[in-house]
Biopython code that builds the backbone (N, CA, C, O; Angstrom):
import numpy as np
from Bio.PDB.StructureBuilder import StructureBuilder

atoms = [
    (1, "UNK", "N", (0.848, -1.158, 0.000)),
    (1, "UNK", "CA", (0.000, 0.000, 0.000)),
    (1, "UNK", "C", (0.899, 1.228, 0.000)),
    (1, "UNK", "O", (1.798, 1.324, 0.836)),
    (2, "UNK", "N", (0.630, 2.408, -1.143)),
    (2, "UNK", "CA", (1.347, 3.740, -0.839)),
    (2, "UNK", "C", (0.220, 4.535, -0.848)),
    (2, "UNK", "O", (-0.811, 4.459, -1.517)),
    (3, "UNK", "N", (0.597, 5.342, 0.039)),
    (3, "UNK", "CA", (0.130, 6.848, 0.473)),
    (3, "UNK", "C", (0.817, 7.933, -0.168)),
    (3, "UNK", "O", (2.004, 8.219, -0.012)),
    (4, "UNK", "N", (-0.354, 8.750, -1.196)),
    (4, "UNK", "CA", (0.230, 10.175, -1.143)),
    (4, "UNK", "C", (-0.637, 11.385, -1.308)),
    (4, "UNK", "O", (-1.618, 11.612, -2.015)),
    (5, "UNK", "N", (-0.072, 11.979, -0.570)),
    (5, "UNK", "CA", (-0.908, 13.383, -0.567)),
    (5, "UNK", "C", (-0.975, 14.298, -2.336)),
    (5, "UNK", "O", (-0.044, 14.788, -2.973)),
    (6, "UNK", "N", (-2.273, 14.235, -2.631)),
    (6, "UNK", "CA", (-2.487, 14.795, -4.258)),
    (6, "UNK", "C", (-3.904, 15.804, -3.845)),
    (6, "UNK", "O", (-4.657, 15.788, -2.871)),
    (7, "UNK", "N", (-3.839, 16.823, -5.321)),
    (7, "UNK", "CA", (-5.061, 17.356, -5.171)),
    (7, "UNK", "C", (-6.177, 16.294, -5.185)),
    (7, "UNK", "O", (-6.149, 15.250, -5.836)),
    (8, "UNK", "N", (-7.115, 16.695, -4.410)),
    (8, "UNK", "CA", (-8.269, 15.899, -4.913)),
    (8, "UNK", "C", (-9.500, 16.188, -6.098)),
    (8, "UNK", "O", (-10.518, 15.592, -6.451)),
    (9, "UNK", "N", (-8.690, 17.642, -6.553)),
    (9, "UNK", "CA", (-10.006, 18.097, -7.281)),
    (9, "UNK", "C", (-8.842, 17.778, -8.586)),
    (9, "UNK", "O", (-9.438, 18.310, -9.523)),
    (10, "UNK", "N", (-7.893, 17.373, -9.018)),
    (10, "UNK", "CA", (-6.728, 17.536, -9.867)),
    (10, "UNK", "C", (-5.815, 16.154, -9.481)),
    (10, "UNK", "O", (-4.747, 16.322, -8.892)),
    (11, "UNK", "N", (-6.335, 14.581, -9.884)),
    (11, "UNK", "CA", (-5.325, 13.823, -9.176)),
    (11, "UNK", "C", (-4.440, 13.393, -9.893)),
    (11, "UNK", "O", (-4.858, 13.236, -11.041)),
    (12, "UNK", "N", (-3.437, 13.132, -9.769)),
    (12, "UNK", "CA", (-1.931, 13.437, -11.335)),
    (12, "UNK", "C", (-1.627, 11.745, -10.977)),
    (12, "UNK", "O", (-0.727, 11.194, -10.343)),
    (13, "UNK", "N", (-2.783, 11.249, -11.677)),
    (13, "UNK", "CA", (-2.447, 9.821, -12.275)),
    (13, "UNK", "C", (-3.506, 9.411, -13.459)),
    (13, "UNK", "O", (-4.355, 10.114, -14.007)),
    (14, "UNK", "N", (-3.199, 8.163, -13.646)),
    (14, "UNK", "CA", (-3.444, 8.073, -15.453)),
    (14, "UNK", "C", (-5.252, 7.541, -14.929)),
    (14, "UNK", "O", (-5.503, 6.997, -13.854)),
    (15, "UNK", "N", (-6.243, 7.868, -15.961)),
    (15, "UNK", "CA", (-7.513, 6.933, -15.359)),
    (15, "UNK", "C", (-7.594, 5.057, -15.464)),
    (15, "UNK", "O", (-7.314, 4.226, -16.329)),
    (16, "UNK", "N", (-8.144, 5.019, -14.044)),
    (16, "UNK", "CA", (-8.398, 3.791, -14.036)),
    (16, "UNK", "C", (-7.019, 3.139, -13.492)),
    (16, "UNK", "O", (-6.759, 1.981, -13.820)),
    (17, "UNK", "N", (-6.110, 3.889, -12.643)),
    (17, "UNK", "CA", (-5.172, 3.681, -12.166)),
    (17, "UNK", "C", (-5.195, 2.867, -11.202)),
    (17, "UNK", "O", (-4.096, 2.325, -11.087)),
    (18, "UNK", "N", (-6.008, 2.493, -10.378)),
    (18, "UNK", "CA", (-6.058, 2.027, -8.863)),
    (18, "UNK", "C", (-7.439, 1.135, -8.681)),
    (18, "UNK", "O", (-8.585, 1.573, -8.786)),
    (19, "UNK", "N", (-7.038, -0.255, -8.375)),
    (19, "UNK", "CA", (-8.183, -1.217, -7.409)),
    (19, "UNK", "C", (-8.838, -0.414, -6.347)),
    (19, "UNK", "O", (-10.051, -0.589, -6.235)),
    (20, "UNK", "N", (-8.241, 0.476, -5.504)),
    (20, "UNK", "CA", (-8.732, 1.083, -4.890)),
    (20, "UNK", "C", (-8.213, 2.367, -4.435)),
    (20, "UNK", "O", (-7.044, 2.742, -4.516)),
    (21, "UNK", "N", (-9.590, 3.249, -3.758)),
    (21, "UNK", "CA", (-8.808, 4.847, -3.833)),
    (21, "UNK", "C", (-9.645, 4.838, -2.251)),
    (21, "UNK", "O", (-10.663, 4.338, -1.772)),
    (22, "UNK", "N", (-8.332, 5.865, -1.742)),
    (22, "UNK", "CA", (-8.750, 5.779, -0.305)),
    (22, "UNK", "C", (-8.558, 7.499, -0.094)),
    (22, "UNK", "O", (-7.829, 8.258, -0.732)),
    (23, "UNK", "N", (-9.445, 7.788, 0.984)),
    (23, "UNK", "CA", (-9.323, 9.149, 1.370)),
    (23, "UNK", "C", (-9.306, 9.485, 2.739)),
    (23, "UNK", "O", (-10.302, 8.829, 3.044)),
    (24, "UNK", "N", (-8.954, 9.987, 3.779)),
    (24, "UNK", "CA", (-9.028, 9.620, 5.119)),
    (24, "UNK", "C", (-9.568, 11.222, 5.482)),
    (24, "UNK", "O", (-8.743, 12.017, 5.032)),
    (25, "UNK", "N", (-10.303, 11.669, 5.921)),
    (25, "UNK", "CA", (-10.467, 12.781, 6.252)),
    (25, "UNK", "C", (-9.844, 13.906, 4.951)),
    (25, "UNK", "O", (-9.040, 14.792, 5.244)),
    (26, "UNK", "N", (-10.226, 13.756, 3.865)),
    (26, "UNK", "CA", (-9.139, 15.179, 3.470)),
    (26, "UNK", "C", (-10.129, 15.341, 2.306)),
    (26, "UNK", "O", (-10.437, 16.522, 2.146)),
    (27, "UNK", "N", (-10.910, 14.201, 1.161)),
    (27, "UNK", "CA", (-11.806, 14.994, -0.013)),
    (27, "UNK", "C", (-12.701, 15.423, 0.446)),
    (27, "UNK", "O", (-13.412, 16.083, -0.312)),
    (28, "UNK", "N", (-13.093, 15.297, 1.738)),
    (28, "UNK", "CA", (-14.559, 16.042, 2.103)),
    (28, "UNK", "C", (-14.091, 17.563, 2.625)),
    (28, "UNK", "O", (-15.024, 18.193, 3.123)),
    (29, "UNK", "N", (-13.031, 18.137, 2.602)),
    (29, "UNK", "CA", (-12.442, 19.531, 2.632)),
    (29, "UNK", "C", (-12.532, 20.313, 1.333)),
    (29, "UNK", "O", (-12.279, 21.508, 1.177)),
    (30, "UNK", "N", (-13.010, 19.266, 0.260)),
    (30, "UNK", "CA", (-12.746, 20.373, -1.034)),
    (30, "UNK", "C", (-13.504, 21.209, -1.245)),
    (30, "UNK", "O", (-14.462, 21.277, -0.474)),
    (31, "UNK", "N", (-13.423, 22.057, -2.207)),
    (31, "UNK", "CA", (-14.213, 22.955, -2.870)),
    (31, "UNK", "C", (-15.165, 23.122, -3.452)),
    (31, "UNK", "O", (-16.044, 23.984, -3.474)),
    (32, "UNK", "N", (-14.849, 21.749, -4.217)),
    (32, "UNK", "CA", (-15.934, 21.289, -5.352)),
    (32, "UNK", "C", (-15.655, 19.711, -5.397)),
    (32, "UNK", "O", (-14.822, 18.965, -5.912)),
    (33, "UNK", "N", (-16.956, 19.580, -4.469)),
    (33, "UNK", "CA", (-17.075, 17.796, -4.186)),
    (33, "UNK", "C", (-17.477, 17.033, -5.060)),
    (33, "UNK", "O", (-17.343, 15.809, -5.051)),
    (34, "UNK", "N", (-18.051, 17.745, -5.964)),
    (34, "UNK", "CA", (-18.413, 16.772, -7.191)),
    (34, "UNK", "C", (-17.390, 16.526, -8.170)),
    (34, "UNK", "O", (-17.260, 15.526, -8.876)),
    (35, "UNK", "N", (-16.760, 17.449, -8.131)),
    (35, "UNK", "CA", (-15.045, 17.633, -9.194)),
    (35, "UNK", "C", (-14.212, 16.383, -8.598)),
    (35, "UNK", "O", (-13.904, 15.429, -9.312)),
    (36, "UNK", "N", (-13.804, 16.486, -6.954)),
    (36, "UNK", "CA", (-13.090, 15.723, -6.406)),
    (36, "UNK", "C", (-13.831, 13.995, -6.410)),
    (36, "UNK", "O", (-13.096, 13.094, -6.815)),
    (37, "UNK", "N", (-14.996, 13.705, -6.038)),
    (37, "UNK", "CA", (-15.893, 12.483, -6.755)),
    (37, "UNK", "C", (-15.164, 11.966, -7.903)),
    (37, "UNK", "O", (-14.465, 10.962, -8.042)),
    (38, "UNK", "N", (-15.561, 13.067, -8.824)),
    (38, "UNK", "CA", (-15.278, 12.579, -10.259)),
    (38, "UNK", "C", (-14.014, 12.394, -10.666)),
    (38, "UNK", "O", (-13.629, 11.896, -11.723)),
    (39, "UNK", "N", (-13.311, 12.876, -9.657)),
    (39, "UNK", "CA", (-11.994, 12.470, -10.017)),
    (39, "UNK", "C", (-11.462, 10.805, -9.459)),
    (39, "UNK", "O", (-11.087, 9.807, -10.075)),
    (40, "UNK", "N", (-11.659, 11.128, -7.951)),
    (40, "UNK", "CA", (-11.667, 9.317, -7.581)),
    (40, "UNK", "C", (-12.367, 8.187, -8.474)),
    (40, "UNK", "O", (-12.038, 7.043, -8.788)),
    (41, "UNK", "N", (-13.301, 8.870, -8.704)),
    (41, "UNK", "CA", (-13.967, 7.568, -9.344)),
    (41, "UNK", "C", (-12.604, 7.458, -10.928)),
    (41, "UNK", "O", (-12.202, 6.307, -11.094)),
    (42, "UNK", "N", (-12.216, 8.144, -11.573)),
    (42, "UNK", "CA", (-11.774, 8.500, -12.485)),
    (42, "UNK", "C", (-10.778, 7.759, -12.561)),
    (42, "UNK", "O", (-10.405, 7.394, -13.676)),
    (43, "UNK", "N", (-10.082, 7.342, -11.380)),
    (43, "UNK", "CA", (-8.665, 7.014, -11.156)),
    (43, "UNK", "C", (-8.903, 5.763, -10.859)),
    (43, "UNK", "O", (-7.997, 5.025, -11.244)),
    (44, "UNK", "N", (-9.923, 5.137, -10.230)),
    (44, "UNK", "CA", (-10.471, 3.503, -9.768)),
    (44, "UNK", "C", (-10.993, 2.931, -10.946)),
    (44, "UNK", "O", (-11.956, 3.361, -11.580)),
    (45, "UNK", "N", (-9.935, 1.395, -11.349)),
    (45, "UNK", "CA", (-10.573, 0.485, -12.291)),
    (45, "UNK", "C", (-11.813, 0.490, -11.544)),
    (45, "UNK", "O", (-12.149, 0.915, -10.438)),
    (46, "UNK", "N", (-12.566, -0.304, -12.791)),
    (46, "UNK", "CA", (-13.845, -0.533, -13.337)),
    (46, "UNK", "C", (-14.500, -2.012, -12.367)),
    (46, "UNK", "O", (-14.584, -3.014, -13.078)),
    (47, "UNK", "N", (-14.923, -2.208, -10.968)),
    (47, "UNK", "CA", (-15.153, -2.443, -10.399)),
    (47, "UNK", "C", (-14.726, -2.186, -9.260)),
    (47, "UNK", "O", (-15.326, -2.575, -8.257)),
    (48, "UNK", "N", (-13.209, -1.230, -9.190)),
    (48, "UNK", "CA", (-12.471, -0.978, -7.929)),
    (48, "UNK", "C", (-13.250, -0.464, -6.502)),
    (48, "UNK", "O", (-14.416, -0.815, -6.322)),
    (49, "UNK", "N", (-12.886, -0.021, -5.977)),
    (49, "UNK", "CA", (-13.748, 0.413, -4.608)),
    (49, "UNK", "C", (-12.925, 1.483, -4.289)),
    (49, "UNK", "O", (-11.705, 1.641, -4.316)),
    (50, "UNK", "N", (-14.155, 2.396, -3.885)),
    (50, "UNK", "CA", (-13.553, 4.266, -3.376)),
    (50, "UNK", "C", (-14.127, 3.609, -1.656)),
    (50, "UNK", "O", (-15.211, 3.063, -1.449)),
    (51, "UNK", "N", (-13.026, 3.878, -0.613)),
    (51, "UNK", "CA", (-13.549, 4.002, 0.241)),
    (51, "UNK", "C", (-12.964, 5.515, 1.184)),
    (51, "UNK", "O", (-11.796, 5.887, 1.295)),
    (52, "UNK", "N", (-14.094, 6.109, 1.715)),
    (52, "UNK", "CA", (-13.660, 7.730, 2.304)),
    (52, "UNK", "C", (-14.323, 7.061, 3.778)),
    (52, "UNK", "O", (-15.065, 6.115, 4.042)),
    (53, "UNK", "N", (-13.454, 8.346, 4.721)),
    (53, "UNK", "CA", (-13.969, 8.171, 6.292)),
    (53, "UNK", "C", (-14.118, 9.755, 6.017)),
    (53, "UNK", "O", (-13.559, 10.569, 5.282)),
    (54, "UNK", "N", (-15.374, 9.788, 7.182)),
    (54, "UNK", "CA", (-15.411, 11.434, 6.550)),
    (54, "UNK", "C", (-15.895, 11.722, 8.049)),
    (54, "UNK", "O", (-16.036, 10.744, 8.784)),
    (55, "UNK", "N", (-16.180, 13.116, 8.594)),
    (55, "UNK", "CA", (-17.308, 13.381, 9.893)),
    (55, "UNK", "C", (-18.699, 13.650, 8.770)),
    (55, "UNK", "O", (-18.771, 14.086, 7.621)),
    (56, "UNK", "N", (-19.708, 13.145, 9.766)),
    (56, "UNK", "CA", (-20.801, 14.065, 9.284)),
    (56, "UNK", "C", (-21.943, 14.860, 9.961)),
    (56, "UNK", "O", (-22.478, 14.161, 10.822)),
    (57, "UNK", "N", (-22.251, 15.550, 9.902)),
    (57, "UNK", "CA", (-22.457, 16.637, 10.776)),
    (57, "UNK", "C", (-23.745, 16.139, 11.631)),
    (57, "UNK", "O", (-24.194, 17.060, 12.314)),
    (58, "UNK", "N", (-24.458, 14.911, 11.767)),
    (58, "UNK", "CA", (-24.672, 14.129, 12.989)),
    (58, "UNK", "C", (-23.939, 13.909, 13.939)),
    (58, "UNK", "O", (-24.335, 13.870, 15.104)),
    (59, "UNK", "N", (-22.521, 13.700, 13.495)),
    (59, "UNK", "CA", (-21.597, 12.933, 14.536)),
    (59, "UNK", "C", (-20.987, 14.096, 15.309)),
    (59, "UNK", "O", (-21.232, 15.300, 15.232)),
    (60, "UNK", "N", (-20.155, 13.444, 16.050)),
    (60, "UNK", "CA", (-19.421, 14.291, 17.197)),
    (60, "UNK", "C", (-18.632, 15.359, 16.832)),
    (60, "UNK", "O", (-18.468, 16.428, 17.419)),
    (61, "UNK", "N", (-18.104, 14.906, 15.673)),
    (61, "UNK", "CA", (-17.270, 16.369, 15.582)),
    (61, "UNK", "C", (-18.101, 17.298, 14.376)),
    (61, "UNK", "O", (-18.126, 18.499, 14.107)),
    (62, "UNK", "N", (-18.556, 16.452, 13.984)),
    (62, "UNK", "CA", (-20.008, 17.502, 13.455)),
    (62, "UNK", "C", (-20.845, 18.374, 13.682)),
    (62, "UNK", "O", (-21.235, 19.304, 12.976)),
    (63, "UNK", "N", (-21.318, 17.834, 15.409)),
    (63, "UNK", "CA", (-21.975, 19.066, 16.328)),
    (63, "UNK", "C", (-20.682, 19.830, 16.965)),
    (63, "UNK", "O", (-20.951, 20.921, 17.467)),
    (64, "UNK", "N", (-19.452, 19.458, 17.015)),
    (64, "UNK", "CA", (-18.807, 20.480, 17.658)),
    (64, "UNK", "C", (-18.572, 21.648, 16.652)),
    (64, "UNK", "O", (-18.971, 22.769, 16.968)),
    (65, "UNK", "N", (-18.010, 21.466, 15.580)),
    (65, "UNK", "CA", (-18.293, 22.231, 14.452)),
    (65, "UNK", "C", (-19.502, 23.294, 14.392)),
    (65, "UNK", "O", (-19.467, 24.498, 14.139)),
    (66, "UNK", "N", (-20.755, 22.317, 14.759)),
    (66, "UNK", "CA", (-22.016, 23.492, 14.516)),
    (66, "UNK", "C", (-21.695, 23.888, 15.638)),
    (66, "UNK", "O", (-21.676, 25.115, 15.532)),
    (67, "UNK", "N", (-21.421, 23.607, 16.687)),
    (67, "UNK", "CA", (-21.321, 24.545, 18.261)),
    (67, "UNK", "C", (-20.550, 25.826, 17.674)),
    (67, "UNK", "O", (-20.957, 26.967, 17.458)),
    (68, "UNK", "N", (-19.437, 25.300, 17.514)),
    (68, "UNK", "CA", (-18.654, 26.596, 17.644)),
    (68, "UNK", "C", (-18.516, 27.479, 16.214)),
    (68, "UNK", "O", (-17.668, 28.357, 16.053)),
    (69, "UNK", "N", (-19.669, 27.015, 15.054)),
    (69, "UNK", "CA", (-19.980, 27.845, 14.450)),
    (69, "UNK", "C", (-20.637, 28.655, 14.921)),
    (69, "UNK", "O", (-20.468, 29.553, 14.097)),
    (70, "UNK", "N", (-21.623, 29.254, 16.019)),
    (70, "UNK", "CA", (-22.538, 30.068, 16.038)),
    (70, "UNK", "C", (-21.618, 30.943, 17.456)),
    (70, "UNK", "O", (-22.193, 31.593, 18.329)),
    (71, "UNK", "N", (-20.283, 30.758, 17.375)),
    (71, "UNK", "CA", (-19.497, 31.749, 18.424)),
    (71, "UNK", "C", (-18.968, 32.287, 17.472)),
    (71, "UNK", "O", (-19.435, 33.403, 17.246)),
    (72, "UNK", "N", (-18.106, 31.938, 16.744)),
    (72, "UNK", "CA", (-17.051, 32.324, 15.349)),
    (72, "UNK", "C", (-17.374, 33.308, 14.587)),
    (72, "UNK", "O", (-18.540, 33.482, 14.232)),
    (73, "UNK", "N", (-16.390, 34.087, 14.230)),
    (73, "UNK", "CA", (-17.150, 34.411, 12.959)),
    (73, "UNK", "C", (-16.871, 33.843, 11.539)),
    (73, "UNK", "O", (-15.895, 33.097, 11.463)),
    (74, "UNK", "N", (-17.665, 34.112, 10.262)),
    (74, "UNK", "CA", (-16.878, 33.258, 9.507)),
    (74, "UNK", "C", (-15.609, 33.614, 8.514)),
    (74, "UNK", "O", (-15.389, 34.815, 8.358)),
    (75, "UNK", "N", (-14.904, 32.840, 7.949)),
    (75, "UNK", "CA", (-13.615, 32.761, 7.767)),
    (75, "UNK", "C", (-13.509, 34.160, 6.981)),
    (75, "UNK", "O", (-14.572, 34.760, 6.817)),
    (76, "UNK", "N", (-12.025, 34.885, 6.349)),
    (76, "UNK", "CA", (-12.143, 35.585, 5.621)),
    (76, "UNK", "C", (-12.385, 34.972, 4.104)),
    (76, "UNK", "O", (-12.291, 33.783, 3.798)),
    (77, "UNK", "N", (-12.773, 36.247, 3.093)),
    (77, "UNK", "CA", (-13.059, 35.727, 1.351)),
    (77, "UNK", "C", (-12.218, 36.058, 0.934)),
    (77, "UNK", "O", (-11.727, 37.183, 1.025)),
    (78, "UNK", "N", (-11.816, 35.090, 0.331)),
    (78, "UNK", "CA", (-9.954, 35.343, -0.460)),
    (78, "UNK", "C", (-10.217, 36.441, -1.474)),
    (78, "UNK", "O", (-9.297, 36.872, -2.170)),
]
sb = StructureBuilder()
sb.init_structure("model")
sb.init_model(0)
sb.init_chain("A")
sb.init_seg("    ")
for serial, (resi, resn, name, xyz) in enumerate(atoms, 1):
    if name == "N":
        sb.init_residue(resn, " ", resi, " ")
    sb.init_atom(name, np.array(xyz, "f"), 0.0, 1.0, " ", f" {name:<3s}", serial, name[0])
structure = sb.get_structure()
């Protein structure tokens, strides 16, 4: 197994590269989740398996998130 850190909206390998594509906390940060999707899927042969661990905003760090969204303010706009 190798690990490497790549864009997820931009992944610099050939399609259909990988049995499987793994994400650990990091494509659910993108920008454009449907771009980054389409890219995993893009890169996984043709039965391969995408598997992601993600929070979701049921879970624990999901409500801490909404907690301390409504103290915060929000981020600056580039």
């Amino acid at each position: 197994m190798t690990f490497q850190v790549a864009d997820a909206e931009a992944l610099p390998f050939e399609d259909a590269s990988f049995d499987a594509v793994l994400s650990t906390f990091g494509v659910m940060f993108t920008p454009d989740q449907p771009k980054a999707a389409a890219e995993l899927a893009r890169v996984c042969r043709p039965g391969g398996r995408i598997g992601l661990a993600n929070w979701t905003p049921e879970g624990f760090v999901g409500q801490m998130f909404k907690t301390l969204g409504r103290h915060l303010p929000p981020p600056p706009v580039p």
